[in-house]
N, C-alpha and C positions, 0 to 999 in steps of 0.2 A: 504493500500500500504506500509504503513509505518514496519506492520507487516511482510509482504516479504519479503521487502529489510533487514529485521533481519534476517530473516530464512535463507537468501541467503550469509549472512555474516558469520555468524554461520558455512556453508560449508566451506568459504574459511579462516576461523582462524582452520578449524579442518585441513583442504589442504597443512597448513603450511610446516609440516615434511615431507609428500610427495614432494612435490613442484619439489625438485634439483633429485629426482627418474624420474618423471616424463619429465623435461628436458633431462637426461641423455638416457629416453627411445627414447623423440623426436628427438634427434640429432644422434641415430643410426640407427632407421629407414630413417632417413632423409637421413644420409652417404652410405647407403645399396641400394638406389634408387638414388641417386645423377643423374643418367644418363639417367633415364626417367623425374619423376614428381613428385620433390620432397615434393611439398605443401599434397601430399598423406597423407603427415606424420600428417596432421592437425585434420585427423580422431582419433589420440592418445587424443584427448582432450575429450573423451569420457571415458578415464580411470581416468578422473578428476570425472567425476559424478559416475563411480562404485564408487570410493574410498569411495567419499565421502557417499555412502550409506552403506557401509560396513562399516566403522567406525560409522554411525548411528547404524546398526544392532549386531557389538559383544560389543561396549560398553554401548546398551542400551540408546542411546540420543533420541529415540523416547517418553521413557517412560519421559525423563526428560521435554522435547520438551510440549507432552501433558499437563505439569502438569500446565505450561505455559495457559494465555488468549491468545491463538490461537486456531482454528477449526484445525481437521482434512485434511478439502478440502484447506483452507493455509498453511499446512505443503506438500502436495502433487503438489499443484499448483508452489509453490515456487520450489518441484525441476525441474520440468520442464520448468521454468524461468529461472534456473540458467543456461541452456543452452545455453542463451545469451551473459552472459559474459564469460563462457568455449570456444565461439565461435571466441570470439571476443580475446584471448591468441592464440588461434590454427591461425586465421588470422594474429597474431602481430609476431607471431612466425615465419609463411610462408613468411612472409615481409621480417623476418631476415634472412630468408635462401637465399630469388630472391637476397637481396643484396650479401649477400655472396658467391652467385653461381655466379653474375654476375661480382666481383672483381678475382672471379678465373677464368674466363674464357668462364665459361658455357653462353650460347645464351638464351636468354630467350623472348620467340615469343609471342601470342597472347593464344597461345595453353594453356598454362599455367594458366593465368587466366582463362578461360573458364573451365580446371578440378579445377583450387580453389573454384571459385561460386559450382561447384555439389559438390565436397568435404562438403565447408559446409552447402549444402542445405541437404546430405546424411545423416549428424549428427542428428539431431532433427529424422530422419525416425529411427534410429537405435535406438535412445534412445527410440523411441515411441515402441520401443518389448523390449526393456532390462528393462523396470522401471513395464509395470503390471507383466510381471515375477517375477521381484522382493519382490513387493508387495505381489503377491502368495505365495510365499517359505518363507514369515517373515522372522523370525529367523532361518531358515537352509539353506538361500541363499548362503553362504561360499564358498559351491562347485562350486556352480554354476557362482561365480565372477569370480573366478580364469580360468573357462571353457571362459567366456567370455571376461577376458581380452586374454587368448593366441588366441583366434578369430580375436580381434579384431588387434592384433601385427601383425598376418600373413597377414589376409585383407589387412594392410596397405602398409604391405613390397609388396605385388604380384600385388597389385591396379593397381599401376602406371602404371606396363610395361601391361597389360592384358587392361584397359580401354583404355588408349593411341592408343592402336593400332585396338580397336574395329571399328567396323562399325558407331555404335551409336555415339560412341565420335566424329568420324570424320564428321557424319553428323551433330552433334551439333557444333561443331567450327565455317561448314562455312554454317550455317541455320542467315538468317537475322533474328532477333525477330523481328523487326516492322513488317514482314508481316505475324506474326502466335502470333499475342495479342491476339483470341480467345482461341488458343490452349494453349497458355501460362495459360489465365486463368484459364482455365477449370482445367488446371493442379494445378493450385495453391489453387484451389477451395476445389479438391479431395487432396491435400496435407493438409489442414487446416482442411480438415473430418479427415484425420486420425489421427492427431494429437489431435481431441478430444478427437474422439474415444478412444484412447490407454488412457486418461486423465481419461475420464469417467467409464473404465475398475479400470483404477488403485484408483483412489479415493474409487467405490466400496468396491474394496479388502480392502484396509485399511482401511474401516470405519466395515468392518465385522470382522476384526482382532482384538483380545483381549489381551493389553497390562498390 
């Protein structure tokens, strides 16, 4: 464990120089949707974990990483752990907006929470296809971050007003969960397959990768 929570710190001392980019992105997307939901903007915390594996792949920290007493499956495992605390900024950050939105003026109902939980329930699914990608393309993923972070900018900005006023969303708002714990589960059952799954894909790939 002790080994993770290094691999995982290791991201966020590389995180550093990005940090105030990353801010700067959150509070535009944030100001661009201000009038739907604006916690949308919580999905940017996914451009924490490209980063950080881009900066793994053009400076070569894998090969340093490896040379390290750590296995391959703890270099992988850990970044998909680091989703945690990426989740848990994107949350601290949605906080700082409801208070802000609510000292200007903006209403902020029940609606809101209920798209921050899918917000960040959506994070881990998203990373679950951007990380065995990753791990596929080794080192000529470059293209491929840059494809995925302007995805992942647009996603954020169009979210709010398009889910808000969907069907789905309206019936999740006013769906009681005590009366569908099965359905809940079942779903949370088939969420934790896929989150293997994309684990056990990407571990593959990088343990067939020759650093």
């Amino acid at each position: 464990m002790s080994k993770l929570y290094l691999l995982i710190r290791k991201d966020f001392i590389l995180l550093r120089n990005f940090m105030p980019l990353f801010l700067l992105s959150f509070l535009f997307v944030a100001y661009v949707q201000m009038d739907s939901f604006n916690m949308f903007a919580a999905f940017q915390v996914l451009l924490l974990l490209v980063y950080s594996c881009s900066i793994d792949t053009q400076n070569l920290y894998r090969k340093f990483v490896m040379g390290l007493p750590v296995s391959r499956q703890e270099v992988v495992l850990a970044k998909y752990l680091s989703l945690i605390p990426y989740s848990f900024i994107g949350l601290g950050c949605s906080l700082v907006l409801c208070l802000i939105s609510g000292l200007s003026g903006y209403s902020i109902g029940s609606d809101y929470w209920m798209a921050l939980v899918l917000t960040l329930f959506m994070i881990p699914l998203a990373a679950s296809i951007y990380l065995p990608i990753h791990y596929w393309l080794g080192y000529k993923n470059y293209h491929f971050n840059i494809l995925f972070n302007v995805v992942v900018t647009i996603t954020t900005i169009s979210a709010g007003a398009s889910l808000t006023n969907s069907s789905f969303f309206l019936t999740m708002t006013h769906t009681k969960l005590l009366d569908h714990l099965v359905q809940i589960g079942l779903i949370g059952i088939v969420y934790l397959f896929i989150l293997y799954i994309s684990y056990k894909i990407s571990l593959r790939l990088f343990s067939r990768e020759e650093l």
